[in-house]
C-alpha positions in Angstrom: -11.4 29.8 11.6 -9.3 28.8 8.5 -9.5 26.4 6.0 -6.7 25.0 7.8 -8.1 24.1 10.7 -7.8 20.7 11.0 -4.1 20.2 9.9 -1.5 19.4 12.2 -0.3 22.4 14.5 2.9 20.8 14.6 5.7 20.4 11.6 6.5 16.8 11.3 9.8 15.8 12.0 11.7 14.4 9.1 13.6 11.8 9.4 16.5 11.5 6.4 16.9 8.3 4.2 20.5 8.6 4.1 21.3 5.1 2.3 19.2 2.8 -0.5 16.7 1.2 1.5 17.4 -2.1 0.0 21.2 -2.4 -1.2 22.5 0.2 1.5 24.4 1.9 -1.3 24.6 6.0 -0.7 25.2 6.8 -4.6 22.1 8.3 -5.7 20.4 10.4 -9.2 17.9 13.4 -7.8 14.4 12.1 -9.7 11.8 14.8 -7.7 13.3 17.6 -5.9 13.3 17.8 -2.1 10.5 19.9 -1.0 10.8 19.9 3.2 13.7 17.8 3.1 11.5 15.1 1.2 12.7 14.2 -2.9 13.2 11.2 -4.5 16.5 9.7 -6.1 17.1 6.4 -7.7 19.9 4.1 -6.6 22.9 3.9 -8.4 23.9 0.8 -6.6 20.9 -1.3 -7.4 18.4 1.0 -9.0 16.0 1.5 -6.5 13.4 4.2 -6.7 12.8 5.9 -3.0 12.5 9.1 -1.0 15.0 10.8 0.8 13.0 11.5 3.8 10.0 10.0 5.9 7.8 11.6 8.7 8.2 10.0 11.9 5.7 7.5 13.0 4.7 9.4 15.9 3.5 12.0 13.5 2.1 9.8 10.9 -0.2 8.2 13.7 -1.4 11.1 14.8 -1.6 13.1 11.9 -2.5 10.9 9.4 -3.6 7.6 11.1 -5.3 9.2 13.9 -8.3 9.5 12.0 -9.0 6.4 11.1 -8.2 5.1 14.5 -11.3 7.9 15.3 -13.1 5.9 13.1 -12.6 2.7 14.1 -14.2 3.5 17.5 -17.4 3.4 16.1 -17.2 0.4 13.3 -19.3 -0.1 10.6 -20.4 -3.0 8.6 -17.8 -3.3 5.6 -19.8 -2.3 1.9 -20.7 -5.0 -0.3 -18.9 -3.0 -3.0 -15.4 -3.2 -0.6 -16.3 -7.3 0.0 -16.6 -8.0 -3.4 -13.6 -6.2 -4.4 -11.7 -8.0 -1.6 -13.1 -10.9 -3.4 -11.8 -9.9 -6.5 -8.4 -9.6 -5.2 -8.4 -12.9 -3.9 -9.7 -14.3 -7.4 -6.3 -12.7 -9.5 -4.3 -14.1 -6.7 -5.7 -17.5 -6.8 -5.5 -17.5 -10.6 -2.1 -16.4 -10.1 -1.2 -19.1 -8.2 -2.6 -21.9 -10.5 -5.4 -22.2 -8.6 -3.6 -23.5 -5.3 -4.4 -20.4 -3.2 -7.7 -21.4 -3.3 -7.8 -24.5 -2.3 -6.4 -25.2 1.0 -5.5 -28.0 3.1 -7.6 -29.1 6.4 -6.1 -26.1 8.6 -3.9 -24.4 6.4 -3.0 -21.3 8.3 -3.1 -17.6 6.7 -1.6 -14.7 7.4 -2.3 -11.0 6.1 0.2 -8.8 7.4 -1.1 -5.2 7.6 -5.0 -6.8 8.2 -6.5 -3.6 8.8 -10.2 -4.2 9.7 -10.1 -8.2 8.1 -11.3 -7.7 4.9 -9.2 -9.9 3.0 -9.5 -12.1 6.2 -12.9 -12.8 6.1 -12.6 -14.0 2.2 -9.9 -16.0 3.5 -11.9 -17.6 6.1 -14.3 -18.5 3.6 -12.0 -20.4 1.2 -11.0 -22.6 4.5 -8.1 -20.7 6.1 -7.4 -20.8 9.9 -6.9 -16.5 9.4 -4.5 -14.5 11.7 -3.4 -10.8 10.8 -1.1 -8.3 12.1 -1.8 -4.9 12.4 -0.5 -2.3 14.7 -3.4 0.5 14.7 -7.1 0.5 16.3 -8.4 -0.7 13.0 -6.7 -4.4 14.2 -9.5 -4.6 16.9 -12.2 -4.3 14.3 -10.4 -7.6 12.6 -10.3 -9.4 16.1 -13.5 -8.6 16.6 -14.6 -10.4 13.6 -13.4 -13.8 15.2 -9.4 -13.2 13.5 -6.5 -13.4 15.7 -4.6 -10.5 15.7 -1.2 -9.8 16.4 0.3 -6.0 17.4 3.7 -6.2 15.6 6.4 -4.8 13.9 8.0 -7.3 11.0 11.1 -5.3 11.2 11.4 -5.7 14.6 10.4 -9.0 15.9 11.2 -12.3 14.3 9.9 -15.8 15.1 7.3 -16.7 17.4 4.3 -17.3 15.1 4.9 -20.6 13.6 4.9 -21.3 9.6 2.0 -20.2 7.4 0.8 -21.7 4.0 -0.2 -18.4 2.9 1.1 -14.7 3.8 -0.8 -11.8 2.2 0.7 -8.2 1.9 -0.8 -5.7 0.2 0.6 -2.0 -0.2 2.6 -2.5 3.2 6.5 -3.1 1.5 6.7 0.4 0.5 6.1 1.9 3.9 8.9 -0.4 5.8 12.3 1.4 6.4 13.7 -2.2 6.0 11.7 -4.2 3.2 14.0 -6.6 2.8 14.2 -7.0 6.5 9.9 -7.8 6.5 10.4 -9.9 3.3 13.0 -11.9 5.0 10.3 -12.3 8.0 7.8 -13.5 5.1 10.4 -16.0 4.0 11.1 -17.4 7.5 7.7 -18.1 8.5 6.4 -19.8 4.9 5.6 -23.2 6.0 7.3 -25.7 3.2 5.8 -25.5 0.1 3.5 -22.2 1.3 2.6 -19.3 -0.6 3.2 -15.6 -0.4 1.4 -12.6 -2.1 2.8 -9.4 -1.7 1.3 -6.6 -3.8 2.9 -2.6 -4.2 2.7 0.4 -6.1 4.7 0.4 -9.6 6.7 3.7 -10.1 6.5 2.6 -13.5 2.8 3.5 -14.0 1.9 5.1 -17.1 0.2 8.0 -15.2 2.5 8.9 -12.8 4.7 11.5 -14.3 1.7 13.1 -15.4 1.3 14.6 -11.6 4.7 15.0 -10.8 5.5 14.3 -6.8 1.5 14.8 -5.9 0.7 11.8 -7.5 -1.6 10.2 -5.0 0.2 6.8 -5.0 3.4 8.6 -4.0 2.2 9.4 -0.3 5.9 11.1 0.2 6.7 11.1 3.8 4.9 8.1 4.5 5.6 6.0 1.5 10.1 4.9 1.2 10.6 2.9 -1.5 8.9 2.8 -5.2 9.3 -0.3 -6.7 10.0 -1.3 -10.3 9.1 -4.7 -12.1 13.1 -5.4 -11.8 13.9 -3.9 -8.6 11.0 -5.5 -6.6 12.1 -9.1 -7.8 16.0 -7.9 -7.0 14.3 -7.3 -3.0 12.5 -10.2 -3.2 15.9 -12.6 -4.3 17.8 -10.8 -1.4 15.1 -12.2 0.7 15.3 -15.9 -0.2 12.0 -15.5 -1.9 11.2 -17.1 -5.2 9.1 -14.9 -8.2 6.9 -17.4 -9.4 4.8 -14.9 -11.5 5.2 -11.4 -11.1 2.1 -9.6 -12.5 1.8 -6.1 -13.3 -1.5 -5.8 -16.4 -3.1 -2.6 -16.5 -6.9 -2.2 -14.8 -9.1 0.9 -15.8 -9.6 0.8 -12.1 -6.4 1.2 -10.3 -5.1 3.2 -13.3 -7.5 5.9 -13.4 -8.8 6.0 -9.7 -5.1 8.0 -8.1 -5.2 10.0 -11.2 -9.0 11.0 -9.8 -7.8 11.6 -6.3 -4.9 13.7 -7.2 -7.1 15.9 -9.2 -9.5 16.2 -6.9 -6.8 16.9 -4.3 -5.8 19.5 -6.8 -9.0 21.1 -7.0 -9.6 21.4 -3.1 -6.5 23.1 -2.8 -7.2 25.4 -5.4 -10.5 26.2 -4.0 -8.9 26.7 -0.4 -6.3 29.4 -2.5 -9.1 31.1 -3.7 -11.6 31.0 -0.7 -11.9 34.5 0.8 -10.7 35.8 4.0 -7.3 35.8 5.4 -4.9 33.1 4.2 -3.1 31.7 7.5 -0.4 29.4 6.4 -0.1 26.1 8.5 2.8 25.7 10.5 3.7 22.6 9.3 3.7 24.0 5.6 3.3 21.4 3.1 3.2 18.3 4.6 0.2 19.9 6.8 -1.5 20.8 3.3 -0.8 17.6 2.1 -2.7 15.6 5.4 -5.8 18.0 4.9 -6.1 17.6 1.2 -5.6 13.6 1.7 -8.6 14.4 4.6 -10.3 16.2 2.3 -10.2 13.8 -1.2 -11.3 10.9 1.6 -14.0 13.1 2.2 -14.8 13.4 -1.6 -14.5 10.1 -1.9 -16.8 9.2 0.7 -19.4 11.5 -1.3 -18.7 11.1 -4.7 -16.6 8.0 -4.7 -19.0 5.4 -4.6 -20.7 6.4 -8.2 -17.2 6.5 -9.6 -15.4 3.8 -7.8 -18.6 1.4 -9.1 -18.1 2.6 -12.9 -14.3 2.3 -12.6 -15.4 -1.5 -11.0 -17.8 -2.4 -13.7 -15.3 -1.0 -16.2 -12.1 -3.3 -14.5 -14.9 -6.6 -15.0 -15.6 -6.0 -18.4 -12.3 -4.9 -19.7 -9.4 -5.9 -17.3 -9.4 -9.1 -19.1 -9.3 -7.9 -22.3 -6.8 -5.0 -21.4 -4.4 -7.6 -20.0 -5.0 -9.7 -23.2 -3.6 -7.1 -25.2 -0.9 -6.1 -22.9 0.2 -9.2 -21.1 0.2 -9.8 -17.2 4.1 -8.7 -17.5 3.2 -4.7 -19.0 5.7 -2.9 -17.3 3.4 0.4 -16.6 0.3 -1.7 -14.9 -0.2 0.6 -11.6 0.3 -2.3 -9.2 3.0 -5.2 -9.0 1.5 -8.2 -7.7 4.1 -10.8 -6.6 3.2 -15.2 -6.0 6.3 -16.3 -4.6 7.8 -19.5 -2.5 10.8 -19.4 -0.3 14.4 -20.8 -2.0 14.7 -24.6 -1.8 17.6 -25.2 0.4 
């Protein structure tokens, strides 16, 4: 029995980004080369950074999802290290919203779209929010469970229904949506008047990133489309109707150094599978099946090794994420994660 194992038997079916995800335009500069029908260009109509190719969500929920769904079968109490980051989050985006997000009206409705197991729910909740999420794999039961109400939808799909909400959380959800100004129109439409929305992504325009090339961690090529930029996320979010109020991208030893981490250690697990002895059966799906296992494997790693690191890389963030964005303002353009308040265009 291989190393290989446990990849997918199957090669994922590719399906081709012909057109800029947000502008439509089809002019486009070759950034990564395509490896399986998968590179990245950058728009020449609006400057958008995405890929040129996606695995289809049949294959990304088995291959890739699958797991966790496994997982969720059997839940777990949430860490106190993953509640008080959760916490954390909520912290920056209440100070990021002058201190509004955290103080709600009687029965202020929230919703986090992409919920997963309620985290962010639950420190919701506690500040006073009536919580509701969507999520669309087994991990939204887990959430339900915890007293949320849960919705199985697709924001590119479906529109109204819901009602307004003061607040709308999403975090690291944009970049997967074939549509994302589609979902952040969706946002826009169901802000109650005067409500809130946080929406946080990836930057391409972390300092680390070219470092790895296309197997930087954050990438996620075939699942992640689009890679925004400081200027080209506000440029999606205008198209929208939605309203930057701050738009905040400081650098964190945390989320700086942690995909740097994972990529090596993807790195060194594929390495070790090259040089493990015995016969060396290739996968039939090729790359993208290497790609799965080494993401199985680095959650593995990080399920060992990660909590000693992730808790350094934690205690580093609280004693120098404030300094670090003293120094660098909340606006350095090669912070790892663009974090987004904004309010729906008075009419």
């Amino acid at each position: 029995m291989t190393a290989a194992t446990d990849a997918p038997t199957d090669a994922p079916t590719v399906e081709p980004v012909d057109s800029c995800p947000v502008c439509g335009a089809r002019d486009a500069r070759p950034l990564l080369p395509e490896v399986h029908r998968i590179g990245v260009v950058r728009c020449q109509g609006c400057d958008l950074v995405h890929a040129t190719g996606h695995y289809a969500a049949t294959y990304l929920s088995e291959s890739y999802y699958g797991t966790r769904a496994r997982q969720r079968q059997s839940p777990t109490q949430p860490s106190a290290r993953d509640i008080d980051r959760k916490r954390r989050n909520v912290e920056l985006y209440d100070r990021l919203s002058g201190g509004r997000l955290g103080r709600p009206r009687a029965g202020a409705r929230a919703l986090d779209i992409g919920c997963d197991t309620g985290l962010l729910l639950d420190v919701l909740r506690e500040l006073g929010y009536r919580t509701e999420g969507i999520e669309r794999s087994p991990a939204g039961a887990q959430a339900q469970t915890a007293g949320h109400e849960v919705h199985a939808l697709d924001i590119e799909v479906t529109d109204l229904g819901l009602g307004r909400f003061d607040l709308i959380t999403m975090t690291h959800v944009l970049e997967h949506l074939r549509e994302p100004v589609r979902g952040l129109v969706w946002i826009r439409r169901h802000l109650a008047p005067g409500g809130l929305a946080v929406i946080e992504v990836p930057n391409w325009g972390d300092l680390l990133r070219p470092l790895w090339g296309r197997r930087f961690r954050p990438l996620e090529l075939g699942d992640h489309i689009s890679f925004f930029e400081r200027a080209t996320f506000t440029a999606a979010l205008t198209r929208a109707g939605l309203e930057p109020e701050i738009l905040w991208s400081a650098p964190q030893i945390g989320t700086s150094l942690a995909p740097s981490l994972l990529t090596a250690a993807d790195l060194a697990l594929e390495l070790r599978r090259q040089l493990r002895p015995g016969p060396a059966a290739p996968t039939v799906a090729g790359v993208a099946g290497d790609r799965l296992q080494s993401s199985k494997q680095g959650r593995r790693w990080q399920r060992l090794a990660g909590p000693l690191v992730v808790r350094g890389l934690d205690n580093l963030d609280s004693a120098l994420g404030p300094w670090l964005e003293g120094v660098f303002g909340a606006h350095c353009a090669w912070g790892a994660n663009l974090v987004v308040v904004a309010r729906a265009h008075a009419t």
